[in-house]
LOMI-519340 format. One record per atom (N, C-alpha, C): residue in three letters; x, y negated, z negated. Coordinates in steps of 0.05 Angstrom, whole numbers, plus 5000, padded with zeros to 4 digits. Example, Ala and Ser with C-alpha at 12.3 -4.5 7.8 and 13.67 -1.06 7.14 Angstrom:
BEGIN
ALA526451144844;ALA524650904844;ALA526450664844;SER525750454858;SER527350214857;SER525849994843;
END
This chain:
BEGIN
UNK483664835784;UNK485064675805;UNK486264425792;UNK488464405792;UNK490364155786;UNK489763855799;UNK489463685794;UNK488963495802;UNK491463335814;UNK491063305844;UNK494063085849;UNK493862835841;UNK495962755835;UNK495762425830;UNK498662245830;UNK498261965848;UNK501661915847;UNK502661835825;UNK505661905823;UNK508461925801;UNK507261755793;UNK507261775764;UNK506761535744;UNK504361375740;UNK501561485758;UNK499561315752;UNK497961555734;UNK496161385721;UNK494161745708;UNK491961645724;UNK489661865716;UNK486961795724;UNK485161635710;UNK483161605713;UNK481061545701;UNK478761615707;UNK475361515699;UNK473461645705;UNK472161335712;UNK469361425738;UNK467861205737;UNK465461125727;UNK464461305710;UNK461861265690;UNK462761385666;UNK460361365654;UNK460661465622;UNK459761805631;UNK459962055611;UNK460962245609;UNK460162415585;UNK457662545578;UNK456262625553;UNK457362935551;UNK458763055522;UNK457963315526;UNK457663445495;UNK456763635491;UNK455563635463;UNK456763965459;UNK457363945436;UNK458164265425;UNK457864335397;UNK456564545392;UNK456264605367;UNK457364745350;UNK458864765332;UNK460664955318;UNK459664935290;UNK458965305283;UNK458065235247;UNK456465085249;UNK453665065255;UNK451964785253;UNK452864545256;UNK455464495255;UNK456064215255;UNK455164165298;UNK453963935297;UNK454663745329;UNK455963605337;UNK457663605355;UNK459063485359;UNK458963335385;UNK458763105398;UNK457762945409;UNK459462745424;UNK461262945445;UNK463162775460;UNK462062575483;UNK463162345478;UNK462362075498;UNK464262025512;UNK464862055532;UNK467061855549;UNK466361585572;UNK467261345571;UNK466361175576;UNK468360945590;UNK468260875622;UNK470560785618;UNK471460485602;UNK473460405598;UNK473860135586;UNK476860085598;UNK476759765606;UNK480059715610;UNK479759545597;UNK478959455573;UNK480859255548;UNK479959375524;UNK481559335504;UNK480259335474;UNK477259255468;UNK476959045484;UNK474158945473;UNK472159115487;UNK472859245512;UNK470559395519;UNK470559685511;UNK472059735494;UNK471959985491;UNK470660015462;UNK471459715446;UNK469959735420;UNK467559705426;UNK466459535443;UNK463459475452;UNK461959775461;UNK463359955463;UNK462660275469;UNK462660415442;UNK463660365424;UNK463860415398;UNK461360285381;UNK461360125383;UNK459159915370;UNK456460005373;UNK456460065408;UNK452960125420;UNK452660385400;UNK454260625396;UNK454260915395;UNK453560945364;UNK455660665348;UNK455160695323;UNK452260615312;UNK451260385329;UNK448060315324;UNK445860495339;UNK446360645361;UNK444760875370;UNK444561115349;UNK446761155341;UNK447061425324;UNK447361455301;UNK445061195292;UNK446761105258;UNK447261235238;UNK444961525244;UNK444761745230;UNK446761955227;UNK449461895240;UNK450762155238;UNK453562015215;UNK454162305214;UNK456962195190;UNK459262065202;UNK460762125232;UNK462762055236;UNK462362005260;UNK464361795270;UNK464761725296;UNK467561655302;UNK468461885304;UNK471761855315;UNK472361855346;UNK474961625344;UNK474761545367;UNK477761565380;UNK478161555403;UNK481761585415;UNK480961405444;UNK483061225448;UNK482761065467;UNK485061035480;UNK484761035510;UNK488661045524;UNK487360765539;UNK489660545548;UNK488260355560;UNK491360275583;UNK490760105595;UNK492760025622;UNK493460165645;UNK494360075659;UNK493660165687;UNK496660415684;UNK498860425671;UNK500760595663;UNK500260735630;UNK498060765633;UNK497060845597;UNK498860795575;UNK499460525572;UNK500760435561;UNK500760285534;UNK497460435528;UNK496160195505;UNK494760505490;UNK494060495466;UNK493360715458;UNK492860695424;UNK489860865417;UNK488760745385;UNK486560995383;UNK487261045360;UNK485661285350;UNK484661215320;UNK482161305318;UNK481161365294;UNK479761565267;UNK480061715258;UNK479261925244;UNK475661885231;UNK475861585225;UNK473061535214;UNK471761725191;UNK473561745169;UNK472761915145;UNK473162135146;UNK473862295178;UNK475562595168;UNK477362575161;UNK478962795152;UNK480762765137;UNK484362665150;UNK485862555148;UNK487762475165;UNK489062605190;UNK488462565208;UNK489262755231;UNK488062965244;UNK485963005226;UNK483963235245;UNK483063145268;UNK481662855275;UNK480062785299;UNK481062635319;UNK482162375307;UNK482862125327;UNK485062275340;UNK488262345320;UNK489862405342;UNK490262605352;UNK489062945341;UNK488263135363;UNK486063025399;UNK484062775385;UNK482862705413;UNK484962605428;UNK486462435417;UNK488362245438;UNK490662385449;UNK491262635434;UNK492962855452;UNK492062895470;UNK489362975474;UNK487863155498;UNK487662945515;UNK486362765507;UNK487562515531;UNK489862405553;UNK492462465529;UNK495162415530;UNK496162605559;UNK495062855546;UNK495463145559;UNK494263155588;UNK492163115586;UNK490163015613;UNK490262855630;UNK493062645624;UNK493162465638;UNK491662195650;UNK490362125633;UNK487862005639;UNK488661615620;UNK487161445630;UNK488061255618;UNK484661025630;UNK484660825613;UNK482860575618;UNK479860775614;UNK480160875590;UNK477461095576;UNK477461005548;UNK475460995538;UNK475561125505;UNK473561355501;UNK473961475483;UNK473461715483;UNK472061715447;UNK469561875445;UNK467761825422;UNK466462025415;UNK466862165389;UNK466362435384;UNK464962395359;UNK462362375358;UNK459962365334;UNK459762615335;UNK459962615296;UNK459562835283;UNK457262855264;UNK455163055273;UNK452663055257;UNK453663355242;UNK453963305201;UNK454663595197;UNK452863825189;UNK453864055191;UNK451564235188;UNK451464325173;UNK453264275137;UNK453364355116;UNK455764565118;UNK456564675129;UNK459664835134;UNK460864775150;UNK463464735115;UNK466964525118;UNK468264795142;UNK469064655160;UNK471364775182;UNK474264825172;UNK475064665157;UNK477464635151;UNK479664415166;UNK481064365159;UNK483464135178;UNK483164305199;UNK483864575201;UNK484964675230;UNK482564715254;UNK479364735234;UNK478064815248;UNK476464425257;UNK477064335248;UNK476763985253;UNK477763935281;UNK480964015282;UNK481963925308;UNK480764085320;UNK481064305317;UNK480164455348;UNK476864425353;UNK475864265333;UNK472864185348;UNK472863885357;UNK474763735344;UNK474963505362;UNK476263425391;UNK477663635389;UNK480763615416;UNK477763755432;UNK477163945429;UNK475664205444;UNK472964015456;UNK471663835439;UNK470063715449;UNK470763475473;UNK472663325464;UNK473163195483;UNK474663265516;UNK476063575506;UNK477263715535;UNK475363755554;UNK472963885528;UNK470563915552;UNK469063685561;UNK468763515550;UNK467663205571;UNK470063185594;UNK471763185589;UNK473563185613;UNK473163385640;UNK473163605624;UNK471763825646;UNK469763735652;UNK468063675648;UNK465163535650;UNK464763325671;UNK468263095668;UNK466662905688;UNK468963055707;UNK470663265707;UNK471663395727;UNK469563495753;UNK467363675730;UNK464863765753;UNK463163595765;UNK463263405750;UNK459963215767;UNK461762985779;UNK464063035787;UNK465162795804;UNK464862625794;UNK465862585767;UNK467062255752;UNK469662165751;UNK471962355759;UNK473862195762;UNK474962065782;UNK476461885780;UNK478161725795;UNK481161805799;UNK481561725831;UNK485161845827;UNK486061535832;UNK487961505818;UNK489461245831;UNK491661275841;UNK492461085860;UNK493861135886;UNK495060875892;UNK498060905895;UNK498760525902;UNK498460595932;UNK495860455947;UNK495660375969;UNK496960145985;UNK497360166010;UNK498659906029;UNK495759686037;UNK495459396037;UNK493959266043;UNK494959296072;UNK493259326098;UNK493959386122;UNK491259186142;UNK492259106160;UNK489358876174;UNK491258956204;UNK488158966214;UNK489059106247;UNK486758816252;UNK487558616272;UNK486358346278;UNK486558456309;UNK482758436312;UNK482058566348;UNK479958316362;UNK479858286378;UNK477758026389;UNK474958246383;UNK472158086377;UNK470458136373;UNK469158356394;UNK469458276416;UNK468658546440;UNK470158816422;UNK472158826409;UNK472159066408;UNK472659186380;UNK471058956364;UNK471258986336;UNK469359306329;UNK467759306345;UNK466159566338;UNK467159796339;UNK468259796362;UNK469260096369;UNK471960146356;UNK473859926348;UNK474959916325;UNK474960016300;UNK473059916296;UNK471159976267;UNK470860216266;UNK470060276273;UNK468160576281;UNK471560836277;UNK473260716290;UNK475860896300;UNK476660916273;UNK477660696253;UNK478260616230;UNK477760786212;UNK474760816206;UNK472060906188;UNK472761266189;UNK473461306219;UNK473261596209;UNK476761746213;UNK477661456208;UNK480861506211;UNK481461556177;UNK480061396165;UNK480661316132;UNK479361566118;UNK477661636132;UNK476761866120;UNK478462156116;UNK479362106133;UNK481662446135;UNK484262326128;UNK485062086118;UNK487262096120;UNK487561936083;UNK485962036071;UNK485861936037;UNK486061526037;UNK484961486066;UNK485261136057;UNK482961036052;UNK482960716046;UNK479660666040;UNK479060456058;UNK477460356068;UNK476260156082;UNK476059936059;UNK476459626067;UNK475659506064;UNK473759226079;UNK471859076064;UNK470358916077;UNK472058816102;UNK472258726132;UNK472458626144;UNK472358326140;UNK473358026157;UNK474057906155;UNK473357786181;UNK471057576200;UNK471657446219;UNK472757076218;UNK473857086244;UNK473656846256;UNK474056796284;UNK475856716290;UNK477256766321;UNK477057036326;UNK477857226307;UNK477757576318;UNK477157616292;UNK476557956292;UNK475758026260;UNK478058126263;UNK477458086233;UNK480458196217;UNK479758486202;UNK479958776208;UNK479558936200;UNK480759006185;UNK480759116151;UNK482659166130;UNK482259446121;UNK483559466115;UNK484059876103;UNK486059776075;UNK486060036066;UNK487860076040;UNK489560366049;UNK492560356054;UNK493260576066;UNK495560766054;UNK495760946047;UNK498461066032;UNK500561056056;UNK502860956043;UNK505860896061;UNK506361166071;UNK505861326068;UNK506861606084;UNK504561666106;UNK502361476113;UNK500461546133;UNK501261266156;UNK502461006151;UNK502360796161;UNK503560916192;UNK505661106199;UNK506661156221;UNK505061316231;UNK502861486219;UNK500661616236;UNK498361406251;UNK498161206226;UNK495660956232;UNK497460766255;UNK499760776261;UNK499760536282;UNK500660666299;UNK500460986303;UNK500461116331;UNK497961106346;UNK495261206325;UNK493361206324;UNK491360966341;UNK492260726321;UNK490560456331;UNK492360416360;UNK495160396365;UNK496160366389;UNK495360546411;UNK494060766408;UNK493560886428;UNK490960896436;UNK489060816415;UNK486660706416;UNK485860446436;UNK487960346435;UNK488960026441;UNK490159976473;UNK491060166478;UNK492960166500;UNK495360066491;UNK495760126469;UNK498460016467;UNK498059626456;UNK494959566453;UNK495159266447;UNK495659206423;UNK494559406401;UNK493559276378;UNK495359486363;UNK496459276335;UNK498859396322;UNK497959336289;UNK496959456271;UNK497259436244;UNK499159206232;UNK498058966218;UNK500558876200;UNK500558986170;UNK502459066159;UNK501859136132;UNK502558916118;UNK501558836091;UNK501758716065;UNK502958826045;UNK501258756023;UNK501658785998;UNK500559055992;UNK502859145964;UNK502259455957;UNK499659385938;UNK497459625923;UNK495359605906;UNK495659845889;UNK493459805867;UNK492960045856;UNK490560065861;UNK489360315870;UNK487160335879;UNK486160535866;UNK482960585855;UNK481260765846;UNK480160975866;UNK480561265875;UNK480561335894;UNK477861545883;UNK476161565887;UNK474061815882;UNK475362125883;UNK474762265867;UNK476162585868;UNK473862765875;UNK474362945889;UNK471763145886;UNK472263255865;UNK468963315872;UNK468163475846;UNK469363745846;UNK469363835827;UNK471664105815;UNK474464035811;UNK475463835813;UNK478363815807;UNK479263775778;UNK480363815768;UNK481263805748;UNK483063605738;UNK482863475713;UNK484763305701;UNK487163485686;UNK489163395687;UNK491063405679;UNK492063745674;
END
């Protein structure tokens, strides 16, 4: 199953992401982890290299910015091109961004070859992808509408309540509420639902209460589980 996601954003994941494969005795030991700067993605690098001090290699491929627009790979003593930039293809490919991606190699005494290098580095990291595909680790991102429906307190509840299982079927997210004079109820809403949501609250309303929209967002949206990256 293909994963939807809007024009031009990629995904990402929201925890770290273990999967292990063995080829020829060698182990191979894919990490994915998310990171949105350089420094946190080396700080992911650092922990793995002092956890695992024992193994030979730790190649790494990293996509970073909210338009995957930042990008660093490393081979770490294989031989040029077998590991970092076969990983950062499968990345590339996958559509995925604000990750680094960490493939410790414990060897098992039989050389793979260049060809058989990539296809155990790319292969390991596709499958952590598959991986946080199944256990519901990825994220879709979505430029959502900032949206505030402002109701007097008598009817902030049943509001609420209308909202909660409005956002649910309609891919938006709730956000914290807001009192003073009236609460200020907030959502995060995709622009192609806003004329369903202010039929919705107005009829809820009698016709009183009308959505103002704001400012656009990028928003981290939860994916079910089984979907597929890229």
């Amino acid at each position: 199953m293909d994963l939807p996601r809007a024009v031009g954003l990629p995904i990402t994941i929201a925890r770290p992401v273990d999967h292990e494969v063995v080829i020829k005795k060698s182990r191979f030991l894919a990490h994915l982890a998310p990171a949105r700067s350089v420094a946190e993605a080396d700080a992911v690098i650092a922990r793995l290299r002092k956890e695992l001090w024992d193994a030979r290699h730790h190649c790494v491929a990293m996509v970073l910015g909210t338009h995957a627009d930042q990008a660093r790979s490393s081979d770490d003593g294989e031989p040029s091109g077998t590991a970092g930039v076969p990983m950062l293809e499968v990345l590339r490919r996958r559509g995925v961004t604000d990750l680094v991606a960490v493939v410790t190699r414990y060897f098992g005494g039989v050389k793979l070859g260049a060809g058989g290098l990539v296809r155990a580095y790319s292969g390991a990291v596709s499958a952590a992808l598959d991986e946080a595909a199944a256990s519901g680790a990825l994220l879709r991102r979505e430029l959502l509408l900032e949206v505030e429906v402002a109701v007097t307190h008598t009817d902030a509840g049943r509001i609420d309540n209308l909202l909660r299982d409005w956002a649910q079927s309609h891919g938006s997210v709730m956000e914290p509420p807001a009192y003073d004079a009236v609460a200020h109820l907030r959502l995060l809403v995709p622009r192609h639902e806003l004329e369903t949501l202010t039929a919705d609250v107005a009829a809820a309303s009698a016709g009183v209460l009308s959505p103002a929209v704001g400012e656009a967002r990028v928003v981290d949206v939860p994916v079910p589980p089984g979907s597929r990256a890229g």
